[in-house]
N, C-alpha and C positions, 0 to 999 in steps of 0.2 A: 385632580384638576390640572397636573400639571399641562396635559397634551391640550387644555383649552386657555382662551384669552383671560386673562384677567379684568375685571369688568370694577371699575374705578371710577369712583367722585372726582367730577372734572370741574363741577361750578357745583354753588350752595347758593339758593334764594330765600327768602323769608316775605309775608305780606302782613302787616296788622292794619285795622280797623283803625281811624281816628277816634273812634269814643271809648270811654274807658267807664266800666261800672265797680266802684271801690265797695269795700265794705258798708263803708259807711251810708252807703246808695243804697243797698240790702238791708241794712238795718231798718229803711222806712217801708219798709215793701213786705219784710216776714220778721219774726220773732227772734232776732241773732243780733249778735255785735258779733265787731270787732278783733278782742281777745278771744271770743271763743273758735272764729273763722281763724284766727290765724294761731291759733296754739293746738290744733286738730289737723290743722292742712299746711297751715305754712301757705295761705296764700290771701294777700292783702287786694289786690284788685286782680280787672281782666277786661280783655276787649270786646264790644259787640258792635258788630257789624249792622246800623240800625236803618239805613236806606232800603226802603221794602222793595224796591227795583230791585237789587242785588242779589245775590244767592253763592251757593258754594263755588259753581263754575267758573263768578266774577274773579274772584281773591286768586283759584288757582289759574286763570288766564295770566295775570301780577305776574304772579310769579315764575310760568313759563317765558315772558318775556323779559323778567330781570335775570333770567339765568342766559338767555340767549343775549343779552347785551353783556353779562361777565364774559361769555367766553366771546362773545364778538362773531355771531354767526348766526346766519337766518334761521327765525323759525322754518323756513320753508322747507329745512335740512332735516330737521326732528323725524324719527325715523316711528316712533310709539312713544305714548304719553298712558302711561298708567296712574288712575287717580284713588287714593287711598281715601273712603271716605263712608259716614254710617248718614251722611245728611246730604244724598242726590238731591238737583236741582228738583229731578224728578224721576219715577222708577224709568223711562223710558223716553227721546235716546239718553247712552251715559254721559254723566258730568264732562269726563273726557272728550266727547265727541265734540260739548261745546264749548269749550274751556281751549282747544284746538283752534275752533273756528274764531271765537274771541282774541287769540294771541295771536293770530297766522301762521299757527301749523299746521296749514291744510296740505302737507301731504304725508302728515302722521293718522296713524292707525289709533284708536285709541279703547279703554276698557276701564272700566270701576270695578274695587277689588273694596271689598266690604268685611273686617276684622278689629270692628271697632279699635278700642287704644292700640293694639298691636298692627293695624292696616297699614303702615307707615313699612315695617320690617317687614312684612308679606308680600310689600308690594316692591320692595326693594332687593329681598331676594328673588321673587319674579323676572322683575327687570333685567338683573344682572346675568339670568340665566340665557333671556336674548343676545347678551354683548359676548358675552363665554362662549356661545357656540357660533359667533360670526354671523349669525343673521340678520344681525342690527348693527348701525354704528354709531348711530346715538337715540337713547333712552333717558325719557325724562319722569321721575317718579314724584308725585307730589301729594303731600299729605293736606286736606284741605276739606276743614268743618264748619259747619253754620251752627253749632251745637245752641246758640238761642231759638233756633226755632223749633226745637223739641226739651225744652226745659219748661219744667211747671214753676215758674215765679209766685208761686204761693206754696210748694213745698219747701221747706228753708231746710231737709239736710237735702237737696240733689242742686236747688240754684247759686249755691255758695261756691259748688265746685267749677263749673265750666264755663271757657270764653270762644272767642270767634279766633280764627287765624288757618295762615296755608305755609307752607313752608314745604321745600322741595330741593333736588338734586338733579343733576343733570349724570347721566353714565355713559362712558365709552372705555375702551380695549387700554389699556394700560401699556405705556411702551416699554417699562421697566420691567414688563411680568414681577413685579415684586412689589406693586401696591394693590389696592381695592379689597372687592370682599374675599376673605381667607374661609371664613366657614361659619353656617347657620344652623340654629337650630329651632323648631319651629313648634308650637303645638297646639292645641285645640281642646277641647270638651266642650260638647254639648250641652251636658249638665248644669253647668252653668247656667243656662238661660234663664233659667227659675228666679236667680238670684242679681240678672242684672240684663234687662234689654228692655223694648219698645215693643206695645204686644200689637198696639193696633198698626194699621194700613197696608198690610200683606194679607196673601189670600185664606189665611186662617182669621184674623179679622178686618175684614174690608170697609171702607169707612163708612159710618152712617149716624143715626142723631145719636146712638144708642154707643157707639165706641166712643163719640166726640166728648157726649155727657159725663163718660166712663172715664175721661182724661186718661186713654189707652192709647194717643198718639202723642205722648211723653215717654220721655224715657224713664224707668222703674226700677232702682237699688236699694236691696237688700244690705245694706253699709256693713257689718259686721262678719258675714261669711265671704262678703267681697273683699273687704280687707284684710283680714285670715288667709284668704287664697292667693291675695297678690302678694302679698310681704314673704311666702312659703315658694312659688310659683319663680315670681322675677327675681330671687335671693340666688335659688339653687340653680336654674336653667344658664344663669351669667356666672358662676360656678364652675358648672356643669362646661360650657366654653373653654371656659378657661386649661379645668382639667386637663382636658380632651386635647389640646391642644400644645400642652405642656406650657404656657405660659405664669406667672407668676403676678404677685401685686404690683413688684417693682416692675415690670414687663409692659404692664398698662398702665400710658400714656393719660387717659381719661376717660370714668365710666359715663357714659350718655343714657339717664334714665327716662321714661318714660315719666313726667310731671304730671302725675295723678296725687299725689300726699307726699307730705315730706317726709313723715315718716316710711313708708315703703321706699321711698330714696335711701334713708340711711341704713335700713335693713338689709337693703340687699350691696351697698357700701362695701359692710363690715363682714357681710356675710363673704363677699372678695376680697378681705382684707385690705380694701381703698381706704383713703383718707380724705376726707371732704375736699381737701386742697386740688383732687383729681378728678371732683365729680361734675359737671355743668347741671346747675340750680336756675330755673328764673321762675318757676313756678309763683314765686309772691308776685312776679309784675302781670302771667297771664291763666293763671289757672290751669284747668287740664284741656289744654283744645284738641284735646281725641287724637286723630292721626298724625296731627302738624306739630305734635312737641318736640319728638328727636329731632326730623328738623329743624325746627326752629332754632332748637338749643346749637346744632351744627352751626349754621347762618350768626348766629350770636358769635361763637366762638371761634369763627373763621380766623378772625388777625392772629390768633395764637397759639394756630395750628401749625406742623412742619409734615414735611413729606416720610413717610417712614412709619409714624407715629402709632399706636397699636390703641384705637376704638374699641369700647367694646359699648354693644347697642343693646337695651332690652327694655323690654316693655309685659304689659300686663293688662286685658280689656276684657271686654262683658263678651259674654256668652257660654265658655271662657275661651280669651286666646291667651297666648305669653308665646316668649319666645328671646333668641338671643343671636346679636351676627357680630363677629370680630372682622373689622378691617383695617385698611392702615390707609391713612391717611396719605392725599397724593396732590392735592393743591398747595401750591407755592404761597406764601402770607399775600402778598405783596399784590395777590389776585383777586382778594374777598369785595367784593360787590355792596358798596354802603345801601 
């Protein structure tokens, strides 16, 4: 990569929902408390986004515009807006195209990238591949889920885990060539799908009274081979980075996990030899919001970030994805975006 640009976090946004649905909200609605939600996930409450006007497009418009007032430049400049996300407005146009028109960057190009938990890193090594080869000069990628409106609030192991939220980055050309993303690694199975997806509203199940009855436009986890595969999958892949890379524990700066279970947060920890001291946690304030947690977690942890700093990103989602991007930090503290 040396003969290309460096393609570098210039701004970090985050958007949450004002209502908040806590455990204890869940306890009158399915069969759970409290201790057991939060000694299995480590996660105490989460956001929904519950104005039925709004949708996924709404939160990631937020956020495109709070990233263009960090850096203090019109959306009108956005050059592509890539939207990370398994909960379209609608299948057709993409979330992008309106989430564009909502913020005023209408003379960005825009595309939905679909990789459930892991669409955030897809869509962000995507991105960067535009800035790297100069054909863009600013790329905005944002991870941004409705994840209530494909939860069965009468299943109580799949509604415990997830909440609403968008969270996003802005990318351009690094003028240091010595920050942004250093290297990704990406990967996929199929096979997975058995054990964690959304079977209805695609053209293998199209919708009708017979999917709707069938609760086949929820999403569907198999909990135990998914948790198996993430803990083994996000442990070794962020690793595997590492290796590759010759970096060390002391070397990384902060692991940024994908907020799906806390235990697969500390599995794959220890599996890099981190120490929780290094790892960004908020999962107890918002669950798992699918594409928007690294973000999110970014945007959280902006004031005490420095330039240099050695990221390391990973994640683990249905179908299966996983996957892993080390970069280094290149916003100044002093610039984070309340």
């Amino acid at each position: 990569m040396s003969s290309l640009q460096s393609a570098a976090i210039t701004a970090v946004q985050g958007w949450l929902p004002p209502d908040k649905l806590t455990n204890a909200d869940l306890e009158k609605l399915v069969d759970t408390n409290d201790e057991w939600i939060r000694s299995r996930t480590g996660i105490s409450e989460r956001r929904i986004l519950k104005d039925p006007t709004k949708a996924t497009s709404d939160m990631a418009a937020e956020v495109i515009k709070g990233l263009c007032a960090q850096r203090d430049i019109s959306p009108e400049s956005i050059d592509l807006v890539i939207v990370a996300t398994v909960t379209p407005d609608m299948f057709f146009p993409s979330t992008a195209q309106l989430a564009c028109v909502k913020s005023g960057a209408t003379n960005a190009w825009g595309f939905d990238l679909s990789a459930a938990c892991s669409g955030f890193l897809f869509a962000l090594r995507t991105g960067g591949q535009f800035i790297s080869s100069g054909t863009h000069k600013r790329v905005v990628v944002v991870g941004s889920d409705k994840m209530s409106s494909i939860v069965d609030y009468t299943d109580r192991t799949t509604c415990v885990l997830f909440g609403d939220a968008a969270a996003g980055v802005l990318l351009e050309a690094d003028a240091t060539g010595e920050n942004g993303i250093r290297d990704a690694i990406l990967r996929s199975d199929g096979r997975g799908a058995e054990y964690l997806r959304m079977p209805g509203g695609g053209s293998l199940n199209p919708p009708s009274h017979e999917t709707v009855d069938a609760k086949m436009h929820y999403l569907e986890q198999d909990g135990k081979p998914v948790f198996k595969a993430a803990v083994t999958s996000m442990a070794d892949v962020s690793y595997e980075i590492m290796e590759r890379n010759g970096l060390t524990a002391d070397d990384v700066s902060w692991l940024v996990p994908h907020q799906a279970n806390l235990r697969i947060i500390d599995a794959t920890a220890n599996r890099m030899g981190v120490g929780r001291d290094k790892v960004m946690i908020n999962i107890e304030k918002y669950g798992n919001t699918t594409a928007a947690t690294i973000p999110l977690c970014l945007w959280e942890w902006a004031d005490r970030l420095t330039p240099g700093e050695n990221l390391i990103l990973s994640s683990f989602g249905g179908g299966f994805t996983w996957g892993s991007i080390w970069l280094k930090w290149a916003i100044p503290q002093q610039t984070k975006a309340e």
